[in-house]
N, C-alpha and C positions, 0 to 999 in steps of 0.2 A: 600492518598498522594503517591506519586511518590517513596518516601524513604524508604516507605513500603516496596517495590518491594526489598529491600536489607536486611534489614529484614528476609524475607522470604526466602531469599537466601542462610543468616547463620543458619535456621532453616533448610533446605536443607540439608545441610552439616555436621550437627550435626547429622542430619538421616542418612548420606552415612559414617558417620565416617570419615569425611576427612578434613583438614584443613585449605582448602582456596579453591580461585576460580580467576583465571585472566581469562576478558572477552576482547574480542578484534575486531577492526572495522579499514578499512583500508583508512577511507575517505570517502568511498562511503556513500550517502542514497539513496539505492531503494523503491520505492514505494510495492515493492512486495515482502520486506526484512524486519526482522526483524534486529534493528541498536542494538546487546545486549552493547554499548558502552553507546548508550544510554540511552536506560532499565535501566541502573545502574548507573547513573548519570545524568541525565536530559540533556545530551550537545552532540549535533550533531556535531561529528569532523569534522573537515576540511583536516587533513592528519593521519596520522595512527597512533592509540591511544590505551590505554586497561584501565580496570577497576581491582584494585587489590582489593578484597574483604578476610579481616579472620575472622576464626569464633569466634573472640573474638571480631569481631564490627568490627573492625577498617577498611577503604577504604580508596584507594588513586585514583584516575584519572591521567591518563599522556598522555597529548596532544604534538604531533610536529604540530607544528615548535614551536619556544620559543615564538614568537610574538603575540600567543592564548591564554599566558597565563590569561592574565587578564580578556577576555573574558570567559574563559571556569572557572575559579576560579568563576565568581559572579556570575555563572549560576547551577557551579554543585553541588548535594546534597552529595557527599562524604564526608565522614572529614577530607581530605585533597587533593590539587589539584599543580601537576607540571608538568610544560612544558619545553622542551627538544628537541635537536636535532639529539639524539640519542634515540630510543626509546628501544633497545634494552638493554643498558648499563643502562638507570634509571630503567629498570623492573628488571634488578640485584639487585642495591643498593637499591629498593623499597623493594624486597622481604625481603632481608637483615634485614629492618627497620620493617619490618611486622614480623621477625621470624620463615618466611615462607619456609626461603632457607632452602631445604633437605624434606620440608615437602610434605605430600602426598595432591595433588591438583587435580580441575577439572578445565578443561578451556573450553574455550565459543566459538565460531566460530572461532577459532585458526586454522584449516582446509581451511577456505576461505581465510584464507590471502596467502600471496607471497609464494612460499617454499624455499626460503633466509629467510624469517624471521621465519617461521616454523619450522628452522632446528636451526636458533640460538637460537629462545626461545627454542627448547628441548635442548639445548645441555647444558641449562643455569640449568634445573633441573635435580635431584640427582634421580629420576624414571619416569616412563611412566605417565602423566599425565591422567585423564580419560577426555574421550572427552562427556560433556554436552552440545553439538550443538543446542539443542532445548530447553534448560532452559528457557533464557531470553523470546522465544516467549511464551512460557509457563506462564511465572509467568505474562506475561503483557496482557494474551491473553484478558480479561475484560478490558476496560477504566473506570480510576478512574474519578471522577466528572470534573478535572481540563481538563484531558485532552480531555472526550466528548464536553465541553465547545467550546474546540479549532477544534474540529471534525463536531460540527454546524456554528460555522465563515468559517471553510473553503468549506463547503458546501454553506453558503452562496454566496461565493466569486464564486464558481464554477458555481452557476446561475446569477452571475453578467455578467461572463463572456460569458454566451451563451445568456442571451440578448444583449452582445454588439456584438456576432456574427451577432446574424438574423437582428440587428439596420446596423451591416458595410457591410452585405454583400450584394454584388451588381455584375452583367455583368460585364466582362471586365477586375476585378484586379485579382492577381494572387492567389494562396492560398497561397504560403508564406507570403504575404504581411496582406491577415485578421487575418493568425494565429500570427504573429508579430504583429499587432495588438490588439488581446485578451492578448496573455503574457503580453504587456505592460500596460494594463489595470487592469490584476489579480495585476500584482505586485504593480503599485499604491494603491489596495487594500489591503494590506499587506499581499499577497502571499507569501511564501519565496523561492519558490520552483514551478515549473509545468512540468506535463509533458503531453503534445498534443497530441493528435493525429488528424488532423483535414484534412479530402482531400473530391474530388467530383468528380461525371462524372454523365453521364447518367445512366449507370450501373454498379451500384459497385461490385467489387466481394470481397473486403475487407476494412478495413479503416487503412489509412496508414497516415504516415509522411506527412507535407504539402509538394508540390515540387512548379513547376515551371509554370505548368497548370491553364490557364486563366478560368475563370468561365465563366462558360454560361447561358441562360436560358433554364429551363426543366433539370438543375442539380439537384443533390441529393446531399446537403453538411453531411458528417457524421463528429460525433464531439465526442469523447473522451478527457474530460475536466479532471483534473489531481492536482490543487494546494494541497499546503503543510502548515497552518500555525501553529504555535509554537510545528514543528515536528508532527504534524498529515496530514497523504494524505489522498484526497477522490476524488470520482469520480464520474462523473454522464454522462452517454451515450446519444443523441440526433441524432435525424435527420430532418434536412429541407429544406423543395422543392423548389428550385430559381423559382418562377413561378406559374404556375400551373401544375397539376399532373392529369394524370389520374383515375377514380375511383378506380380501382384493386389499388394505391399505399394505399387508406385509408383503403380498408377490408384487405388488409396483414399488415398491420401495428395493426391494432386492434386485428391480431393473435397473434402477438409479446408482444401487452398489455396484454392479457390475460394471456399469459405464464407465462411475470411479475406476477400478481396477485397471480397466481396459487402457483409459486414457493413461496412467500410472507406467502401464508396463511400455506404453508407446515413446513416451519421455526420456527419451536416450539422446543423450550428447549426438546434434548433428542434426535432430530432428527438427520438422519446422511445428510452430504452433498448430498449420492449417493441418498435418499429419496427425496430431495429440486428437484435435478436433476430431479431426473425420473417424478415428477410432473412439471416441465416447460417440459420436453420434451415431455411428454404426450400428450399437447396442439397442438405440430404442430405434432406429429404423428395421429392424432383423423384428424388435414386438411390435411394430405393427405402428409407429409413432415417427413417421418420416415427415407427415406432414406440420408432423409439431416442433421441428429440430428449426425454430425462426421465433423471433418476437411475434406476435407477445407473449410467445409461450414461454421463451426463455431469454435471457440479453447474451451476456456470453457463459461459456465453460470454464473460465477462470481469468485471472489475471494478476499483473503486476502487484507486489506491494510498496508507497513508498515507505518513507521520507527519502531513504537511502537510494534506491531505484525504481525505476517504473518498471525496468527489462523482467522479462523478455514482452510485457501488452499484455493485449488483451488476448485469448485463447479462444481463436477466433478461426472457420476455413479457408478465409482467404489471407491469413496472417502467412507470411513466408519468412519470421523470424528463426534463425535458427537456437535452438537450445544448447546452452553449454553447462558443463560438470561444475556446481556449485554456485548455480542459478536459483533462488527460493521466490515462489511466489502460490497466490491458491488456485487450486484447482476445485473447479467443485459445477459438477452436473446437473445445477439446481433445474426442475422441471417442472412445469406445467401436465398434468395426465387427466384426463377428462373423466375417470371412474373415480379418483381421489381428488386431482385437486394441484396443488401446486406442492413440491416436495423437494426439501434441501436436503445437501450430502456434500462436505465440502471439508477439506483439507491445505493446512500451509505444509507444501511439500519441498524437497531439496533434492536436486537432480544428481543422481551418481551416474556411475558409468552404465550400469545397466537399468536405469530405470529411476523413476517418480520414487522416493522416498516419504512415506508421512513423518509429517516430525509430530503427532498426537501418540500421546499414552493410548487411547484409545479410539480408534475411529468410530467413527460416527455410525449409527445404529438407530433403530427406527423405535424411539423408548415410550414409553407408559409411565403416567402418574397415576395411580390409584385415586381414588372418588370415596 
């Protein structure tokens, strides 16, 4: 259960000796963020919120603007929920009501917000708050049942929608118009949330934002698929040849698979990220692509997804995160190769005991649209 996570929290702080914890989110959900607003209450704001937690139980949530109240009330697991136009002034008279004020606290991504509201929430405590910027991804870093649940729907949704790219795309229409397309398609799906990245040419050197560039035949569409549903992102990487392609596109693409694979079976409980790494990049150093294992050929081999957690980062060789059993984030070997081009391959995986799981129906494959 989700409510766990607070729980765990005042368990926390019974350990640090301290007597509470406000967590704070300023509206934003990143997909590459952990939301601790949420972490702590199940409710993705919509403007800038916190979570009051003490170590006697008791939580409050305070959402702006007032008109979320009823929304974020029958959705949050605290045991109590107020919305406000001031958010500064209710996290007075909340702490007041918690016992809080004067008492010694830790606060939660307090740091990323505004420094207006940084300087009036310190100026509102009686000492230096400790700053636990990493708690919330900490305590969420595993998906509980409900939320993997919501982690394979939106995978699923995320292959609905790269079938309905290779089904729209065609000569002729622009890329903004088939990524307007997919979003409006995920979201009938009950996406809540996407973020794109979908462009093409003949030679990619990255994949970028869609723009204003008509498709052609002998494209390379690359796909960075992104929805969100009930607060979980995932992602899955694709690429597909408007046409037909030369043979050198399918033996570098099957380099890219392998790396996948590679990195996949390295992903064992214990392992650090910089080991996941250095097994995908082993793959294209072994064909002859050692000098290309760096920006700007590539950024990283995977990473975190939020709202929920950021863990384990970015999959990266100097990462020395360790992996643990029921950790979900993407893995995906996207690469730069100088006979093709730039080429995605990329998977939301979930770590078992022996290895990188894909949670995709069908992994990713180097497809063809007909002309």
């Amino acid at each position: 259960m989700k409510k766990d996570r607070i729980t765990t929290a005042i368990e926390w702080l019974k350990d640090e000796k301290l007597d509470g914890l406000i967590a704070f989110n300023d509206g934003q959900n990143s997909f590459l963020d952990s939301n601790a607003v949420y972490v702590f209450s199940g409710v993705r704001p919509i403007g800038r919120s916190a979570v009051i937690i003490g170590r006697d139980g008791s939580s409050t949530l305070i959402v702006e603007p007032v008109w979320d109240e009823e929304r974020a009330r029958g959705i949050s697991f605290t045991t109590r929920t107020r919305a406000t136009e001031n958010l500064v002034q209710a996290l007075s008279e909340e702490l007041t009501h918690h016992g809080l004020a004067g008492a010694s606290l830790a606060v939660v991504a307090l740091a990323k917000q505004s420094r207006a509201l940084d300087r009036s929430v310190r100026s509102l405590l009686a000492s230096e708050p400790r700053a636990a910027d990493t708690l919330a991804s900490h305590l969420a870093r595993i998906r509980n049942a409900e939320e993997l649940a919501a982690v394979k729907k939106a995978v699923w949704i995320a292959e609905r929608g790269y079938e309905r790219l290779v089904a729209s795309a065609r000569p002729g229409i622009r890329e903004f118009e088939l990524a307007a397309d997919i979003y409006v398609f995920m979201k009938e799906l009950g996406a809540e949330d996407n973020f794109l990245l979908m462009s093409a040419s003949q030679h990619n050197l990255a994949v970028r934002a869609a723009g204003r560039r008509i498709l052609q035949e002998g494209d390379i569409i690359l796909g960075e698929i992104t929805p969100c549903f009930q607060g979980q992102f995932v992602q899955i990487c694709r690429t597909t040849v408007l046409g037909d392609a030369k043979p050198v596109f399918a033996d570098k693409y099957a380099l890219v698979q392998r790396a996948m694979r590679r990195g996949m079976d390295a992903a064992v409980p214990g392992a650090t990220m910089g080991e996941v790494t250095q097994a995908m990049n082993d793959v294209f150093r072994e064909g002859g692509y050692a000098d290309y294992c760096r920006p700007p050929y590539m950024r990283v081999r995977g990473h975190g997804l939020g709202v929920t957690s950021d863990r384990p980062g970015d999959v990266v060789e100097d990462s020395d995160v360790k992996l643990e059993e029921g950790m979900v984030f993407v893995m995906h070997p996207n690469q730069y190769i100088p006979e093709t081009g730039y080429l995605m391959c990329g998977e939301t995986v979930i770590i078992s005991h022996n290895g990188a799981i894909s949670l995709s129906e069908a992994d990713a494959e180097l497809d063809f649209v007909s002309v």
